[in-house]
mmCIF file as gemmi writes it, N, C-alpha and C atoms, coordinates in Angstrom:
data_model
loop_
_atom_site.group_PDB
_atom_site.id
_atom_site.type_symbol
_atom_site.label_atom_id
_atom_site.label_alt_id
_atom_site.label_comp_id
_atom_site.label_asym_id
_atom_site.label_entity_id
_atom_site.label_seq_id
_atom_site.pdbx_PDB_ins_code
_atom_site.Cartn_x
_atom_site.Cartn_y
_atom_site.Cartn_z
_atom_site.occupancy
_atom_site.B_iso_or_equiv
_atom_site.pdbx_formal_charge
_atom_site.auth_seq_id
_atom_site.auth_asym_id
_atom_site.pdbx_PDB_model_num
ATOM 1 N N . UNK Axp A 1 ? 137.906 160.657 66.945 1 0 ? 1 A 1
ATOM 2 C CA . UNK Axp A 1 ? 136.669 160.286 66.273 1 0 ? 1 A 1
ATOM 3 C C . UNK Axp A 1 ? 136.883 160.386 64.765 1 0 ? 1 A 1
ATOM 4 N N . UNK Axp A 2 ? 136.807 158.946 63.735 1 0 ? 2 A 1
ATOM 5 C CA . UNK Axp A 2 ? 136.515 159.394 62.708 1 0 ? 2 A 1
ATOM 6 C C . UNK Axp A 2 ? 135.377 160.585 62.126 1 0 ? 2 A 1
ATOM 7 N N . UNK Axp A 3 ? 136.222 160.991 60.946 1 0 ? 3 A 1
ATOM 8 C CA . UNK Axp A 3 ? 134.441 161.835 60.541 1 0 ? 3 A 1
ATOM 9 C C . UNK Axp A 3 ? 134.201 161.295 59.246 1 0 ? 3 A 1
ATOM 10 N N . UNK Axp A 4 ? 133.23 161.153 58.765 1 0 ? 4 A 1
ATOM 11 C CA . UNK Axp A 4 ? 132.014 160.783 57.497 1 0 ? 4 A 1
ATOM 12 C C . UNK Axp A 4 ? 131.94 162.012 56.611 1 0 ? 4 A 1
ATOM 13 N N . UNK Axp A 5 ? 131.302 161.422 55.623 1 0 ? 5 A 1
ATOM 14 C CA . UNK Axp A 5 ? 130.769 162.531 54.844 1 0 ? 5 A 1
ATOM 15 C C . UNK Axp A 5 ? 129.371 161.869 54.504 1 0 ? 5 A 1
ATOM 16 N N . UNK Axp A 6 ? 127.764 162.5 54.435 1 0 ? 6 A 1
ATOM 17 C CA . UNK Axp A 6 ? 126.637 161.999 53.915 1 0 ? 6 A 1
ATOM 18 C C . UNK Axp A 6 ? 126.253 162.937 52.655 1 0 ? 6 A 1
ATOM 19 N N . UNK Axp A 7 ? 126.4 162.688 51.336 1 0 ? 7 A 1
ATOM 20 C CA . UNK Axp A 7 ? 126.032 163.639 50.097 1 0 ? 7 A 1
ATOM 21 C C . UNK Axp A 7 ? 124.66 163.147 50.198 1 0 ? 7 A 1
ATOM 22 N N . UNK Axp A 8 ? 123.218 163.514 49.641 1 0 ? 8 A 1
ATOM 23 C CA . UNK Axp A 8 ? 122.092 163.357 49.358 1 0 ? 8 A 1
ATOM 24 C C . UNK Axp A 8 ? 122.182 164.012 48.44 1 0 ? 8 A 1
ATOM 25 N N . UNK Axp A 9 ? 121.859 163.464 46.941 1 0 ? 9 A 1
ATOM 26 C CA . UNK Axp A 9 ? 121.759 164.422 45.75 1 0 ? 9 A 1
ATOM 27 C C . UNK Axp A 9 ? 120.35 164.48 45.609 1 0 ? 9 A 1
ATOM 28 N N . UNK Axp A 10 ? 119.403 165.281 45.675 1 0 ? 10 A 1
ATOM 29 C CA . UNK Axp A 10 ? 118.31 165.422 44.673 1 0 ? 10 A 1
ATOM 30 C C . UNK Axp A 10 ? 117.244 164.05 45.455 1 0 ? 10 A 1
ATOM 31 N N . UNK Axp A 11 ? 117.496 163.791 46.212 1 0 ? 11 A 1
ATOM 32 C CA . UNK Axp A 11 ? 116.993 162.507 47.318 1 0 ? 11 A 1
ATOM 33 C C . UNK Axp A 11 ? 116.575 161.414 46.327 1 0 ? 11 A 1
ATOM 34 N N . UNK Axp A 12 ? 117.808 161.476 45.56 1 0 ? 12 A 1
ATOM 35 C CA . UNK Axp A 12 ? 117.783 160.315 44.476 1 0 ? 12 A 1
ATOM 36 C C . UNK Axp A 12 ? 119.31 159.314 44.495 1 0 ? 12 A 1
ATOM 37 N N . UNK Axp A 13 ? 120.248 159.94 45.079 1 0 ? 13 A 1
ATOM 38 C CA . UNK Axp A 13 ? 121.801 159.52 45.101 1 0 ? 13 A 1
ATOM 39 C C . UNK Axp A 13 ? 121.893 159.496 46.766 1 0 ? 13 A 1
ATOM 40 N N . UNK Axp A 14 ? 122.574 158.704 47.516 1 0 ? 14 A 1
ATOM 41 C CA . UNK Axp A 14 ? 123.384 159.005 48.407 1 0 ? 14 A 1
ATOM 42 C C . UNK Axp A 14 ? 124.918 158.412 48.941 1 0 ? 14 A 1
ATOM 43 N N . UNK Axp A 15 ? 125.915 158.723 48.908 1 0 ? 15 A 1
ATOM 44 C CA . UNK Axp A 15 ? 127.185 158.493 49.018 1 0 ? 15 A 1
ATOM 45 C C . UNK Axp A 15 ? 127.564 158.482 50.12 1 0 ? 15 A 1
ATOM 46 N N . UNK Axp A 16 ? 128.104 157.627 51.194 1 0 ? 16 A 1
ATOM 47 C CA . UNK Axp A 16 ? 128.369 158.075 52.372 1 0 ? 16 A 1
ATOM 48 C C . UNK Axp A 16 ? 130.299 157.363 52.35 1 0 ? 16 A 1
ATOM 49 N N . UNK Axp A 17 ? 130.854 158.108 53.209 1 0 ? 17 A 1
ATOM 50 C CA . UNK Axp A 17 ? 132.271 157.516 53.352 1 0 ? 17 A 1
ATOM 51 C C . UNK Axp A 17 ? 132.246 157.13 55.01 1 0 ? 17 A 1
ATOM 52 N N . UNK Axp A 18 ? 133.313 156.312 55.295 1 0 ? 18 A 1
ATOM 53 C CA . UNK Axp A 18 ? 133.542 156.052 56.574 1 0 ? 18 A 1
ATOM 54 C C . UNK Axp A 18 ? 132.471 154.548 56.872 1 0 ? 18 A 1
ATOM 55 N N . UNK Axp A 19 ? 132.499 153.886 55.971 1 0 ? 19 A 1
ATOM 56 C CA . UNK Axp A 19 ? 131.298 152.826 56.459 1 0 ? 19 A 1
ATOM 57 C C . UNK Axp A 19 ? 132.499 151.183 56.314 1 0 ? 19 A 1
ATOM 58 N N . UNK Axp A 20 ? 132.002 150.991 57.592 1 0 ? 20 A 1
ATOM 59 C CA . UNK Axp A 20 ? 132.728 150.121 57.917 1 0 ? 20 A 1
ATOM 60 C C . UNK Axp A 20 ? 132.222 148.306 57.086 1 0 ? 20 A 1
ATOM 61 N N . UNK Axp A 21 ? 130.489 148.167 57.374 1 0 ? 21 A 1
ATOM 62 C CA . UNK Axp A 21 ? 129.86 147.335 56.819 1 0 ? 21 A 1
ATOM 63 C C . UNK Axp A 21 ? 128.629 147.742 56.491 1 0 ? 21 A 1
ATOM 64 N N . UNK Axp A 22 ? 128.091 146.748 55.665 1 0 ? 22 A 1
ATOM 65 C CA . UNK Axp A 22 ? 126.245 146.959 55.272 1 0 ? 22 A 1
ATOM 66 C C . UNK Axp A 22 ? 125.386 146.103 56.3 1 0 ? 22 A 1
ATOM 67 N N . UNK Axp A 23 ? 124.886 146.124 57.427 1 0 ? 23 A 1
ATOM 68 C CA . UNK Axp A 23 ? 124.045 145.323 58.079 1 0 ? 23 A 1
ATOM 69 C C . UNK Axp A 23 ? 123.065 144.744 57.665 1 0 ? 23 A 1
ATOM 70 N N . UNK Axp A 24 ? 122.395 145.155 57.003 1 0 ? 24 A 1
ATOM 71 C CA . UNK Axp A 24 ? 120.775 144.706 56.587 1 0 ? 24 A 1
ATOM 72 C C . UNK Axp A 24 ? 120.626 145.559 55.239 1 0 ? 24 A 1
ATOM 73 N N . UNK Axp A 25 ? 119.634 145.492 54.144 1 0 ? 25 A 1
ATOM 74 C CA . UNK Axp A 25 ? 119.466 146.139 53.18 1 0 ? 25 A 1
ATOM 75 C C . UNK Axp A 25 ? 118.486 145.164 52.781 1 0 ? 25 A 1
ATOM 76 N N . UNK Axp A 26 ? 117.196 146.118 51.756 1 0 ? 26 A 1
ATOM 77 C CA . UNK Axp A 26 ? 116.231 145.916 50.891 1 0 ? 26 A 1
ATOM 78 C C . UNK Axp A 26 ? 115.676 147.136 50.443 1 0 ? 26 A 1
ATOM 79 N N . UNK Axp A 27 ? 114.857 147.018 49.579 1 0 ? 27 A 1
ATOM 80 C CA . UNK Axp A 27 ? 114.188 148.103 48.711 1 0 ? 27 A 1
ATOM 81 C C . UNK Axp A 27 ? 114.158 149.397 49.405 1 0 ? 27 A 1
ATOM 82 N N . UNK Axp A 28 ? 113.673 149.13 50.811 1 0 ? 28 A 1
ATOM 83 C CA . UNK Axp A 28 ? 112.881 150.171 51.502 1 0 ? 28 A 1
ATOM 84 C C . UNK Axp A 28 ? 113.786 150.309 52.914 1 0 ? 28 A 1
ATOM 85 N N . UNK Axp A 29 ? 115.191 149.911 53.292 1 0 ? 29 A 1
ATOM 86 C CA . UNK Axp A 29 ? 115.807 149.868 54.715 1 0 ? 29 A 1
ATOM 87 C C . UNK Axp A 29 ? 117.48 149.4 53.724 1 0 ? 29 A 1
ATOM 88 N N . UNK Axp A 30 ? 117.571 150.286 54.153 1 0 ? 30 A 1
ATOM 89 C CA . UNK Axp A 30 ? 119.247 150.022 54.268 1 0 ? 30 A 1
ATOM 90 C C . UNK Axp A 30 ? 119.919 150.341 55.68 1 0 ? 30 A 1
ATOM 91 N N . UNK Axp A 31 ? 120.695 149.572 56.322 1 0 ? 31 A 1
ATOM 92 C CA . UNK Axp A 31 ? 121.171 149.622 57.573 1 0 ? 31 A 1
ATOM 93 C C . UNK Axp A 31 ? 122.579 149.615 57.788 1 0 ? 31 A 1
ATOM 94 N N . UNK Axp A 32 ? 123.619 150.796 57.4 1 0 ? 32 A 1
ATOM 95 C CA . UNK Axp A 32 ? 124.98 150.732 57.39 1 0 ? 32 A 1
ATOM 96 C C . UNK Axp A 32 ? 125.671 151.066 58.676 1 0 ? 32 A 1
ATOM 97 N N . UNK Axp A 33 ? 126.911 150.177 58.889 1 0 ? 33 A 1
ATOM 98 C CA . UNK Axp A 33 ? 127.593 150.918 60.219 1 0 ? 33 A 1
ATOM 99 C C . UNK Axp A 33 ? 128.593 151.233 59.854 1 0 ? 33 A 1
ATOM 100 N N . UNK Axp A 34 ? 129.087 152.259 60.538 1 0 ? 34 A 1
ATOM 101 C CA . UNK Axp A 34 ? 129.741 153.566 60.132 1 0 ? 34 A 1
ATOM 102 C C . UNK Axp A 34 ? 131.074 153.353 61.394 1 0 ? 34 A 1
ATOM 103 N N . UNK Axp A 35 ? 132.001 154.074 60.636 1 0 ? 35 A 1
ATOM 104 C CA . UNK Axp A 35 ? 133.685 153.791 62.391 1 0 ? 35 A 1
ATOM 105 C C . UNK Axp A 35 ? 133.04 154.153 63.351 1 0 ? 35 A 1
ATOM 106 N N . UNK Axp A 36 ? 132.118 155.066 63.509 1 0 ? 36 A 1
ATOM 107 C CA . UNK Axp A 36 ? 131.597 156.093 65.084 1 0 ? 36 A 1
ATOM 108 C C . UNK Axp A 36 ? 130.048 155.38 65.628 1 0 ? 36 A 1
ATOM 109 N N . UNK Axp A 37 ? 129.469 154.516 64.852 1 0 ? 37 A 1
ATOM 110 C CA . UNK Axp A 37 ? 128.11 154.576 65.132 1 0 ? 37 A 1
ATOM 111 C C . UNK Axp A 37 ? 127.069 153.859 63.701 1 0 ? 37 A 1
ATOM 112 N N . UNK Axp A 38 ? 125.681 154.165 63.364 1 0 ? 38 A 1
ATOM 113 C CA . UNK Axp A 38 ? 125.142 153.211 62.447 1 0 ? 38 A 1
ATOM 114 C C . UNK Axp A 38 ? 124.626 154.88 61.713 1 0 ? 38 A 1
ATOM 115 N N . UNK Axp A 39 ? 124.105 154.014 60.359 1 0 ? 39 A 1
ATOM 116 C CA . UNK Axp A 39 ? 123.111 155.211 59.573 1 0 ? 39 A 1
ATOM 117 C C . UNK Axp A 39 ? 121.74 154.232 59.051 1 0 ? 39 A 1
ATOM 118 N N . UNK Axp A 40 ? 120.867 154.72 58.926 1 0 ? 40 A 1
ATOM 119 C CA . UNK Axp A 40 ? 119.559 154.075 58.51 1 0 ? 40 A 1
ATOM 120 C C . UNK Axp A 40 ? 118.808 154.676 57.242 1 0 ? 40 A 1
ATOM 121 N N . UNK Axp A 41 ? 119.14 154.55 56.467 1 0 ? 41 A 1
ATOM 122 C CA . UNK Axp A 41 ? 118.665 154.965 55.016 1 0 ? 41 A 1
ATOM 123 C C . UNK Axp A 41 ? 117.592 154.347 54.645 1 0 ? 41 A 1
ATOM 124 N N . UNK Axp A 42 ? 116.497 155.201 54.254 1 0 ? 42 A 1
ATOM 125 C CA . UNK Axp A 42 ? 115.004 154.708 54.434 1 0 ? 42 A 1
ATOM 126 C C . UNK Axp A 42 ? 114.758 155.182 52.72 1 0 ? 42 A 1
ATOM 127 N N . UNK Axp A 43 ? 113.631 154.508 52.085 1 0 ? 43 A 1
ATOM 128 C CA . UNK Axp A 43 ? 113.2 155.019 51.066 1 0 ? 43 A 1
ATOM 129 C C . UNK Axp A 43 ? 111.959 153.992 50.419 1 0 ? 43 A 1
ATOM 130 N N . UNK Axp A 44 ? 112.261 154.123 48.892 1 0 ? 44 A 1
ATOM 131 C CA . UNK Axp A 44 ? 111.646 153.252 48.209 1 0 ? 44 A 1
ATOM 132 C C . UNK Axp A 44 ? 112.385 152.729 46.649 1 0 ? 44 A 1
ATOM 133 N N . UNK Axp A 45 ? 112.441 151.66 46.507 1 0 ? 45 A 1
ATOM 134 C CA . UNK Axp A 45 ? 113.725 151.327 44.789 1 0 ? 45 A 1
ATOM 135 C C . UNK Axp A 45 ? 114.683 151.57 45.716 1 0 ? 45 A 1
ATOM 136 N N . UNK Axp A 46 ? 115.248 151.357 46.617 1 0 ? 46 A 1
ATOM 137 C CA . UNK Axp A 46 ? 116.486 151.249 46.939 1 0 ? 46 A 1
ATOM 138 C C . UNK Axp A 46 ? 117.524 150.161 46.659 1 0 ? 46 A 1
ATOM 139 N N . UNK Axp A 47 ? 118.857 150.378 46.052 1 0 ? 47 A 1
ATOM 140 C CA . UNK Axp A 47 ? 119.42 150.115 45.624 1 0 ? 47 A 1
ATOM 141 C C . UNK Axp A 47 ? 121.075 150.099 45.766 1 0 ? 47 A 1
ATOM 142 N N . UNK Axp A 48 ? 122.08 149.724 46.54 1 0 ? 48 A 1
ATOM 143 C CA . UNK Axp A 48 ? 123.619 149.868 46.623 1 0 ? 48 A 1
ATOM 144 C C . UNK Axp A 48 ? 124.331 149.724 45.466 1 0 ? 48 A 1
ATOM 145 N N . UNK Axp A 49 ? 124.673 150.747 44.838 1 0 ? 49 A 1
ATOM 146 C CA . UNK Axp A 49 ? 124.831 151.022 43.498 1 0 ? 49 A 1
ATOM 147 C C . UNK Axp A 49 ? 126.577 150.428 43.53 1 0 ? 49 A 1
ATOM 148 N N . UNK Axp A 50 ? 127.408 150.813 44.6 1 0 ? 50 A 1
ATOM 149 C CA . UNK Axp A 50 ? 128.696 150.764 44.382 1 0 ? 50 A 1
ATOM 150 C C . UNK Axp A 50 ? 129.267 150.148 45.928 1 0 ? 50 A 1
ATOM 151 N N . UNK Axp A 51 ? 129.617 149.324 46.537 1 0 ? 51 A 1
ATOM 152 C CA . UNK Axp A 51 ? 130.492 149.438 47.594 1 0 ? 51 A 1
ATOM 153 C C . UNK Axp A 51 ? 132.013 148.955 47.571 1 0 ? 51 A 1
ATOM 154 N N . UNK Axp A 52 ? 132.88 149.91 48.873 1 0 ? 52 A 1
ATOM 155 C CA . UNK Axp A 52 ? 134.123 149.387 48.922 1 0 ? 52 A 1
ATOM 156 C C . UNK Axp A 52 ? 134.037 149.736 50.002 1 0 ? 52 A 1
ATOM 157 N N . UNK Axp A 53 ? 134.317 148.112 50.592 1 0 ? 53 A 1
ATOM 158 C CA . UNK Axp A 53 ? 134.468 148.475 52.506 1 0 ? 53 A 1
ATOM 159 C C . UNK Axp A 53 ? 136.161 148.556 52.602 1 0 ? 53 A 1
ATOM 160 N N . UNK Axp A 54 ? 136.89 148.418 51.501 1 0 ? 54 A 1
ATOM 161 C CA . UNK Axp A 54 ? 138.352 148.685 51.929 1 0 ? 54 A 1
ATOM 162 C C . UNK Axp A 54 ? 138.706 150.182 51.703 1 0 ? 54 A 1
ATOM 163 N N . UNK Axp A 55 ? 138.102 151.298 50.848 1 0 ? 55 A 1
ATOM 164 C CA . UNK Axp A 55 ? 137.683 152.38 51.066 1 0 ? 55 A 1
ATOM 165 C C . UNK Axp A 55 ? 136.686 153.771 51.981 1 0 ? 55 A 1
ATOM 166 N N . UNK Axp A 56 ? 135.674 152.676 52.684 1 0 ? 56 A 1
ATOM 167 C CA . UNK Axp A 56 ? 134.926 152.553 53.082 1 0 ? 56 A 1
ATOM 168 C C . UNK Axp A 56 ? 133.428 153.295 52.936 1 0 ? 56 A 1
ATOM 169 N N . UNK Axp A 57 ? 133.014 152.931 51.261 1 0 ? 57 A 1
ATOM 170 C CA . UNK Axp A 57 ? 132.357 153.862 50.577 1 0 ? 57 A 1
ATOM 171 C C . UNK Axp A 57 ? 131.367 152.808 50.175 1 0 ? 57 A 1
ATOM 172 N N . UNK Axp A 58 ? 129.855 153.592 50.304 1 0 ? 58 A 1
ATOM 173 C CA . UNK Axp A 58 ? 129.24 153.234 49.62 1 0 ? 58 A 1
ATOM 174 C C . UNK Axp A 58 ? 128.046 154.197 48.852 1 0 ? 58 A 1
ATOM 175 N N . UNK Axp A 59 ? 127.206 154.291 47.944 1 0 ? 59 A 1
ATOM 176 C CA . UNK Axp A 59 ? 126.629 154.555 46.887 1 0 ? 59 A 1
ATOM 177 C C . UNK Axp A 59 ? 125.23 154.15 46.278 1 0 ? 59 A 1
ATOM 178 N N . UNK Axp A 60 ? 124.178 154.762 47.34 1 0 ? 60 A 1
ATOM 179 C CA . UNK Axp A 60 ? 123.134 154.137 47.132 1 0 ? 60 A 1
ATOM 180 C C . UNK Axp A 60 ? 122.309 155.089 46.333 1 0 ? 60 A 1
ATOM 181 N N . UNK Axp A 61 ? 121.01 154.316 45.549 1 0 ? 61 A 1
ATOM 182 C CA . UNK Axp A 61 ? 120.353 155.256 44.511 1 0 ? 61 A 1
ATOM 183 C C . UNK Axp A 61 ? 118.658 154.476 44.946 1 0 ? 61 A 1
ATOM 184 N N . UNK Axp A 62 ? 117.933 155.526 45.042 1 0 ? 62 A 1
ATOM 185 C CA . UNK Axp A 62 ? 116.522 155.071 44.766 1 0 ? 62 A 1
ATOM 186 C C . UNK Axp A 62 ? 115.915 156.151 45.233 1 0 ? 62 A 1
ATOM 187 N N . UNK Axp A 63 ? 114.851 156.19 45.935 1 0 ? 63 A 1
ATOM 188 C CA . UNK Axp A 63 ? 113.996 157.696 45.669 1 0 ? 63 A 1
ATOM 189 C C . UNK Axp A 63 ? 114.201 157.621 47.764 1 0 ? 63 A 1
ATOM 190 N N . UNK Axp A 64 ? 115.059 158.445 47.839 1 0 ? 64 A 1
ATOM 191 C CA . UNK Axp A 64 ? 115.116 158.396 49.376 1 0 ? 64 A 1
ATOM 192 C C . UNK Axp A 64 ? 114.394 159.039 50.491 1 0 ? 64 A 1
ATOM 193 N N . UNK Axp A 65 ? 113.862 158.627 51.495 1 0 ? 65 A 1
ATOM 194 C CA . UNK Axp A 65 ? 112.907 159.188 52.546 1 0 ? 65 A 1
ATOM 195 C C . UNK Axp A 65 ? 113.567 160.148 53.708 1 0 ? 65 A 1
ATOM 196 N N . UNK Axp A 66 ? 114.532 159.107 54.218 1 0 ? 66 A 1
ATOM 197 C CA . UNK Axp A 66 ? 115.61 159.642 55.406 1 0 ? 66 A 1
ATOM 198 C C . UNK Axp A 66 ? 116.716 159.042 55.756 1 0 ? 66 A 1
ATOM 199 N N . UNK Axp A 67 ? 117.449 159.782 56.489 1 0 ? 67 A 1
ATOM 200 C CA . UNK Axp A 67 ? 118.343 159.4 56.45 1 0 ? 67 A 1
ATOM 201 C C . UNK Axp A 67 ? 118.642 159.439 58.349 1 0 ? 67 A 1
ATOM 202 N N . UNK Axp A 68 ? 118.91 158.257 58.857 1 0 ? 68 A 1
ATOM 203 C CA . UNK Axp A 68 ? 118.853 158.381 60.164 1 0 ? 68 A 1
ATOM 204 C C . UNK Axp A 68 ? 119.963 157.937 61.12 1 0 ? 68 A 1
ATOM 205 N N . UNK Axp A 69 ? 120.936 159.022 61.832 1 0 ? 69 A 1
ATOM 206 C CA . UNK Axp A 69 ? 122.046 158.332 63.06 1 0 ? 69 A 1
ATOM 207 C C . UNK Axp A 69 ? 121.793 157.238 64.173 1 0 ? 69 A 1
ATOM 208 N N . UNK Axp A 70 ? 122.578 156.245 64.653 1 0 ? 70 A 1
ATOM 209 C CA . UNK Axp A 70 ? 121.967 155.531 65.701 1 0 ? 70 A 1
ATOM 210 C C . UNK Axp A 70 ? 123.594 155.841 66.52 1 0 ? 70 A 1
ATOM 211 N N . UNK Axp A 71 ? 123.442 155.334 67.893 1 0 ? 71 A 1
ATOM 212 C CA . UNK Axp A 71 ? 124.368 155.524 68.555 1 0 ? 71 A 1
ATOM 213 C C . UNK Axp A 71 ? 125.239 154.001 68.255 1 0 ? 71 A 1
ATOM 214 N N . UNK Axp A 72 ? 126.715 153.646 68.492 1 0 ? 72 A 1
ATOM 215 C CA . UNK Axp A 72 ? 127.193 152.7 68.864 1 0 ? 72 A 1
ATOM 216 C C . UNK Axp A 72 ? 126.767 151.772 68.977 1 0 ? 72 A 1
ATOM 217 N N . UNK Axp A 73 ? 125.951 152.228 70.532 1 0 ? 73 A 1
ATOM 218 C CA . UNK Axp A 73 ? 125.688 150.706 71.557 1 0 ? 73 A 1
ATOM 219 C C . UNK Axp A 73 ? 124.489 150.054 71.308 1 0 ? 73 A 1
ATOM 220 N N . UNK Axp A 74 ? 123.701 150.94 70.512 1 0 ? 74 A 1
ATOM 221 C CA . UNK Axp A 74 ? 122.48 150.253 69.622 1 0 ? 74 A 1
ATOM 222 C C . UNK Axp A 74 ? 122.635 149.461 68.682 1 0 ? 74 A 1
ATOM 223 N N . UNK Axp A 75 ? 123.216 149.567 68.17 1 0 ? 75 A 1
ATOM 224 C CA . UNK Axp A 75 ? 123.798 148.856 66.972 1 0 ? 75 A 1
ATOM 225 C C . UNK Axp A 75 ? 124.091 146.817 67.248 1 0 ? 75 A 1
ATOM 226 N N . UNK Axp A 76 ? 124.452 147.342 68.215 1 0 ? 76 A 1
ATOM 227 C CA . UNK Axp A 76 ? 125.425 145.842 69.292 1 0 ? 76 A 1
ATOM 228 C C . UNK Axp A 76 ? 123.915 145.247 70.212 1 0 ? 76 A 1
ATOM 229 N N . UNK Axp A 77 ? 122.75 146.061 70.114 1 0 ? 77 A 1
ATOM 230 C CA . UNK Axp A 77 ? 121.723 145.435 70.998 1 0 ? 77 A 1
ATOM 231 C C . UNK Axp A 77 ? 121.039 144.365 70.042 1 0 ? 77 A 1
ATOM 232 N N . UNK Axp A 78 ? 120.668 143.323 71.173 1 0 ? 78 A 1
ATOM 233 C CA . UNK Axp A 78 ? 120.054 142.472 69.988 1 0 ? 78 A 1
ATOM 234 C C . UNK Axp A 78 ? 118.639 142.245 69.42 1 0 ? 78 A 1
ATOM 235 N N . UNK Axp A 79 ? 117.985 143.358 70.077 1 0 ? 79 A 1
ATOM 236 C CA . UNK Axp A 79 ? 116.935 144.204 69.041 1 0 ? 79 A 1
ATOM 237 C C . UNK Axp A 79 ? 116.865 144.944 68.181 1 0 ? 79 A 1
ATOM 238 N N . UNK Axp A 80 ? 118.34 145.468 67.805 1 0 ? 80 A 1
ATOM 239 C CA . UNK Axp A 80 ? 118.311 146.811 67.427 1 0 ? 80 A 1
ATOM 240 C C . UNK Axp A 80 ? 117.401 146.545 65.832 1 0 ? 80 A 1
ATOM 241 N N . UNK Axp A 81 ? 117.349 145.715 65.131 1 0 ? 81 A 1
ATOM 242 C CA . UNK Axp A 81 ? 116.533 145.369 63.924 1 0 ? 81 A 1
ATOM 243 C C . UNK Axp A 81 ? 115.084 145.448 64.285 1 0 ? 81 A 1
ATOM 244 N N . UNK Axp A 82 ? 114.823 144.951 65.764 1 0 ? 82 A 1
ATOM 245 C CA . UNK Axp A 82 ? 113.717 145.077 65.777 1 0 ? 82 A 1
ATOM 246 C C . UNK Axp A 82 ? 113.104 146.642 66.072 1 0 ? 82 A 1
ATOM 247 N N . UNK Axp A 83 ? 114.019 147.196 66.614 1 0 ? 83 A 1
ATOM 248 C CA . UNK Axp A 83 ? 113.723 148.331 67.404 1 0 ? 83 A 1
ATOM 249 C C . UNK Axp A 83 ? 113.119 149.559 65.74 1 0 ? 83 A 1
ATOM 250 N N . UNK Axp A 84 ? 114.126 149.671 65.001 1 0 ? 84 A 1
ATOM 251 C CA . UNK Axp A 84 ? 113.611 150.479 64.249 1 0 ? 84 A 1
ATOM 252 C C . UNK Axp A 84 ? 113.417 150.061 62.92 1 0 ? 84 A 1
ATOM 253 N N . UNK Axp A 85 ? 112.652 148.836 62.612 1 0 ? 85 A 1
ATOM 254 C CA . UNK Axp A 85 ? 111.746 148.18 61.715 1 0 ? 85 A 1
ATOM 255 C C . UNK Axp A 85 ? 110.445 148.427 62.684 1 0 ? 85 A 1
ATOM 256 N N . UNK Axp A 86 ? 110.185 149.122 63.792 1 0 ? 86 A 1
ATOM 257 C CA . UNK Axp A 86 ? 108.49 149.344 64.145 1 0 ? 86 A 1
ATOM 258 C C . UNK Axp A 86 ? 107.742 150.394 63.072 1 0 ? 86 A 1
């Protein structure tokens, strides 16, 4: 199993490593998948300040809400946008 790292600075910065792609993103939903599984970064002014998917880093900034794991096989369903945009 790869492992990640998730920094949250001050729920104003967040840095995550191990991200394979960006799925979806806007102000308020960022939707990254990760080597093991997805992350769901929720907020408001959200913003991808820096990415390198050949590093596999990215660098988001805005005033952040949460920060949320999904499994794999969710990720691959073809609701999964719909499922947690309710």
């Amino acid at each position: 199993m790869d492992t990640h790292v998730v920094n949250i600075d001050n729920r104003e910065r967040v840095s995550v490593t191990e991200v394979a792609d960006v799925e979806s993103f806007n102000e308020e939903i960022i939707l990254l998948s990760l080597k093991n599984g997805g992350l769901i970064i929720r907020g408001e002014k959200l913003h991808i300040q820096k990415l390198d998917l050949e590093e596999g880093r990215v660098l988001i900034t805005g005033s952040i809400g949460s920060a949320v794991y999904t499994e794999k096989k969710d990720r691959q369903d073809k609701g999964f946008l719909k499922k947690i945009l309710k």
